[in-house]
KOLVOLUM-873697 format. One record per residue: residue number from 1; residue in three letters; x, y, z of N, C-alpha, C in turn. Coordinates in steps of 0.1 Angstrom, whole numbers, plus 5000, padded with zeros to 4 digits. Example, Ala and Ser with C-alpha at 12.3 -4.5 7.8 and 13.67 -1.06 7.14 Angstrom:
KOLVOLUM-873697
   k   r  nxx  nyy  nzz caxx cayy cazz  cxx  cyy  czz
   1 Ala 5132 4943 5078 5123 4955 5078 5132 4967 5078
   2 Ser 5128 4978 5071 5137 4989 5071 5129 5000 5079
end
This chain:
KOLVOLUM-873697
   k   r  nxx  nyy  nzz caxx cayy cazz  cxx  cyy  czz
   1 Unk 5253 5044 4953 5259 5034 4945 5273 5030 4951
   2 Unk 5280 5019 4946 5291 5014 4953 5300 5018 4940
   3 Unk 5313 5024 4949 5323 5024 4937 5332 5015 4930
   4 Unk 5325 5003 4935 5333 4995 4926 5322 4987 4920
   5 Unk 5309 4991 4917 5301 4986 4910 5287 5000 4905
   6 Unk 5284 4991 4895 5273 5002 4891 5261 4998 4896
   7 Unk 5261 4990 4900 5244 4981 4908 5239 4990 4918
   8 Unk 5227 4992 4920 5226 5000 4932 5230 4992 4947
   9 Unk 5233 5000 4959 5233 4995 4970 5225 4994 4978
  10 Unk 5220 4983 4985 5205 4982 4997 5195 4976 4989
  11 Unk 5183 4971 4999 5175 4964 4991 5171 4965 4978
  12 Unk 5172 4954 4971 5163 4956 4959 5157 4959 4952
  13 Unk 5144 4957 4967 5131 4965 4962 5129 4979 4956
  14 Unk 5137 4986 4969 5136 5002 4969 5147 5008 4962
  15 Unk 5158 5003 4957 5169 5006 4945 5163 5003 4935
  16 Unk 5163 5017 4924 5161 5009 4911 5171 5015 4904
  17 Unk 5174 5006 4891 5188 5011 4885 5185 5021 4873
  18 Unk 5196 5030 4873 5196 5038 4863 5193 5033 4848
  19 Unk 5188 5042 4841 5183 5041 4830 5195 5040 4817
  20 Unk 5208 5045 4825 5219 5038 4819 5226 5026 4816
  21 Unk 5217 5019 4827 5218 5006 4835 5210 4996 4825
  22 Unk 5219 4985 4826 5210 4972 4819 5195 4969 4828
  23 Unk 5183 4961 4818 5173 4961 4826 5177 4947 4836
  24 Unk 5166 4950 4848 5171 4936 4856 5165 4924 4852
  25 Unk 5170 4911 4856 5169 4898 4848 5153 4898 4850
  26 Unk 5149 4889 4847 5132 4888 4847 5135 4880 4856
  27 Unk 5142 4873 4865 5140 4864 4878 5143 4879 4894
  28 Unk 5148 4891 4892 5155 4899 4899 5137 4909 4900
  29 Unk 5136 4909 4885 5123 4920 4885 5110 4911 4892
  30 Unk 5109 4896 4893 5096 4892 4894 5102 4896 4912
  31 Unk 5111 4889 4914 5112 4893 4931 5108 4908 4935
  32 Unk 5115 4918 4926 5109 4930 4930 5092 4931 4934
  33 Unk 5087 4926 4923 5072 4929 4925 5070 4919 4933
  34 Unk 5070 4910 4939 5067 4905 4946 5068 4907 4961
  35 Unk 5082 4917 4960 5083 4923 4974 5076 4938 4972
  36 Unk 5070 4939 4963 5062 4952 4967 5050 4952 4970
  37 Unk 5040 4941 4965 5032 4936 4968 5032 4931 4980
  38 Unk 5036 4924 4986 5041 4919 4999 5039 4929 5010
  39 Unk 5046 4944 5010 5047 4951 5012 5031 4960 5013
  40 Unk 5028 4959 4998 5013 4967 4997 5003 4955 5007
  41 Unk 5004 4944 5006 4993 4936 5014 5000 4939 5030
  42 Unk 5009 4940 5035 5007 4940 5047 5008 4957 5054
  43 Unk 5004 4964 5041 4999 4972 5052 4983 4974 5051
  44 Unk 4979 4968 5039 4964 4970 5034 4963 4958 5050
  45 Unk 4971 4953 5055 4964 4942 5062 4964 4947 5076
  46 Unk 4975 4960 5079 4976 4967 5088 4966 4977 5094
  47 Unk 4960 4982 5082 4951 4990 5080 4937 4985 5082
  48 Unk 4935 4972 5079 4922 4965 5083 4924 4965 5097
  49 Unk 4933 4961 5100 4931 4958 5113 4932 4970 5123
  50 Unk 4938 4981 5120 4935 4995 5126 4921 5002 5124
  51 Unk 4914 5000 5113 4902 4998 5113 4889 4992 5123
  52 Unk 4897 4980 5121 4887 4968 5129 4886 4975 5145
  53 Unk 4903 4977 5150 4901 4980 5163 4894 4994 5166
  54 Unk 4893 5003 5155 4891 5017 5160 4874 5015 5158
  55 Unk 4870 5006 5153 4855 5004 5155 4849 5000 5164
  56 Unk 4859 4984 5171 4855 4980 5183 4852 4989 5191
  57 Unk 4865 4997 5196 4866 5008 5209 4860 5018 5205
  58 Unk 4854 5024 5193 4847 5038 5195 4834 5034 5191
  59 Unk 4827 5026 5183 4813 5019 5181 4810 5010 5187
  60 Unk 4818 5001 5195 4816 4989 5207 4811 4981 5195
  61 Unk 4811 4976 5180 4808 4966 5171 4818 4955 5177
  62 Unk 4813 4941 5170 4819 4933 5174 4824 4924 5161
  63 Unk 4834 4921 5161 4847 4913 5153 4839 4913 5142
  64 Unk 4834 4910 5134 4825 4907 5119 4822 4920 5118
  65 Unk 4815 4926 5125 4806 4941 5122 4818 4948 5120
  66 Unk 4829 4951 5125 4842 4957 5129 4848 4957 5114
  67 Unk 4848 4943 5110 4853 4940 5099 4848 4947 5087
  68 Unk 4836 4938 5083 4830 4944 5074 4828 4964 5077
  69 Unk 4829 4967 5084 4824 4985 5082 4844 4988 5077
  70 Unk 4857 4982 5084 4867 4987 5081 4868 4984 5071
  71 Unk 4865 4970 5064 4866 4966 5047 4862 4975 5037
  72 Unk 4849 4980 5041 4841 4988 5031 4845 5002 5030
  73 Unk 4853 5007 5043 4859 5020 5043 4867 5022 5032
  74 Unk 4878 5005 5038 4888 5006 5025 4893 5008 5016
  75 Unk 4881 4998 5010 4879 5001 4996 4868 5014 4990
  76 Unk 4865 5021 4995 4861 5036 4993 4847 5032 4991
  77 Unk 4835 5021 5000 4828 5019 4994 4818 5026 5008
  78 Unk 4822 5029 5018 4815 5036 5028 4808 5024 5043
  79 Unk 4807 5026 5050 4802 5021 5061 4784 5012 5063
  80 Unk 4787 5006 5066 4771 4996 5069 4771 5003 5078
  81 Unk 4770 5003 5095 4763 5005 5105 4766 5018 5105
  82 Unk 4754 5022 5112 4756 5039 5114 4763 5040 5131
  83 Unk 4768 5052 5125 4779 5053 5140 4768 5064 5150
  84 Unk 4769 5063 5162 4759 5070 5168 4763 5078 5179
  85 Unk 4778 5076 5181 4783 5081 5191 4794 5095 5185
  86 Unk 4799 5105 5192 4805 5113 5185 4820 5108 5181
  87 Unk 4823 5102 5192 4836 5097 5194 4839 5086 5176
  88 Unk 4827 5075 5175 4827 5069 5164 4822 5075 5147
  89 Unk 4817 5087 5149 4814 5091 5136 4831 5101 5134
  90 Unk 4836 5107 5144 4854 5111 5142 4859 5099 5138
  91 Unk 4863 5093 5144 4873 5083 5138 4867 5077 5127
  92 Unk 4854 5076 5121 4849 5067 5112 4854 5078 5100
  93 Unk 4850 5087 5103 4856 5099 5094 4870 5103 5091
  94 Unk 4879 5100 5097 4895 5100 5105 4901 5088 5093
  95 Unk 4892 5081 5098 4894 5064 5087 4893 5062 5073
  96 Unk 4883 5067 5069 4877 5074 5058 4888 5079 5046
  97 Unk 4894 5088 5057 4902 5098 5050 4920 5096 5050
  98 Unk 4922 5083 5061 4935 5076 5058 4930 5068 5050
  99 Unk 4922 5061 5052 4913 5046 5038 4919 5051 5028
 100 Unk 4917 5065 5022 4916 5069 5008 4932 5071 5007
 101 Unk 4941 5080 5015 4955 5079 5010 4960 5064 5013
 102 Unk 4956 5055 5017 4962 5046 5022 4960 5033 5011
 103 Unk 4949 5040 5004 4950 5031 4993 4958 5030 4976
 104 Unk 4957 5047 4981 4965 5053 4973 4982 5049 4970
 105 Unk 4988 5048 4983 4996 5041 4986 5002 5031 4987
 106 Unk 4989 5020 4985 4994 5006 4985 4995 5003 4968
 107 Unk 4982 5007 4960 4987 5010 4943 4997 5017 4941
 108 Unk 5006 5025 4949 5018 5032 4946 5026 5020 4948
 109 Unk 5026 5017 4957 5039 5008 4958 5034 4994 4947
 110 Unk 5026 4988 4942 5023 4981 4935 5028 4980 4917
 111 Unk 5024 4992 4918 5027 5000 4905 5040 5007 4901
 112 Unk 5049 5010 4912 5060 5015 4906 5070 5005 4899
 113 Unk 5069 4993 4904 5084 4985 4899 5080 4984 4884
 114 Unk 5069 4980 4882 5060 4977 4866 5066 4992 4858
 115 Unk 5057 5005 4865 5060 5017 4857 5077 5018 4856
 116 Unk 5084 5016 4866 5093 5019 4863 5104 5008 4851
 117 Unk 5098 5001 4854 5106 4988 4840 5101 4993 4830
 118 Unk 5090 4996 4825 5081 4997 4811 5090 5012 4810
 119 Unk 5094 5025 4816 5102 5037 4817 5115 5034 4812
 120 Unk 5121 5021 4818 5133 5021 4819 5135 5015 4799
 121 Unk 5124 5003 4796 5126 4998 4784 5121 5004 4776
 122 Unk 5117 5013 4773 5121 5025 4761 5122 5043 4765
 123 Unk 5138 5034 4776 5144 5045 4774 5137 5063 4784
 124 Unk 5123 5060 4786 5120 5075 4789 5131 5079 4803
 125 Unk 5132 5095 4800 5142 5102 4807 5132 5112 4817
 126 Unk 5132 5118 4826 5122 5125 4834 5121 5138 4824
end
């Protein structure tokens, strides 16, 4: 924090203010979530496409097939084409298993500004 103010210092997003702290304006809070979302889609968008590539180069699938098998990883729904090589059943497995924290992660960041306003407006203390 700055000493000559109680606001937090540095972005926004990733400051949140004390529960001593007045709540932020509802034009301050919609920006937050919107930069977290922002944040959650581009890496959910990063992740597709680390996906996509690690299918091309280890399954030799092509752009659509790529897609759809990294989409479905994603969202925890499991793979269409079967992988046949050893190289692509690893990474498909590898993927699998970032898919799942990674989704984990993008509802983390989605979800905190919300949890933490609804915390902040009645008061709860850790």
């Amino acid at each position: 924090m700055n000493a000559t103010s109680s606001r937090p210092v540095g972005p926004a997003s990733f400051r949140y203010e004390h529960f001593t702290q007045p709540l932020l304006s509802k034009r301050a809070y919609r920006r937050r979530v919107l930069g977290h979302g922002g944040m959650a889609l581009a890496f959910l968008v990063f992740s597709l496409l680390l996906g996509m590539e690690g299918y091309r180069l280890t399954a030799g699938l092509c752009w659509t097939d790529a897609f759809l098998n990294a989409s479905m990883i994603l969202t925890g729904m499991g793979p269409v084409n079967p992988m046949v090589s050893k190289a692509a059943k690893i990474f498909s497995g590898c993927y699998a298993i970032y898919s799942g924290v990674g989704f984990l992660t993008a509802m983390a960041l989605l979800f905190a500004p919300i949890l933490h306003r609804f915390m902040h407006r009645f008061h709860v203390n850790n």
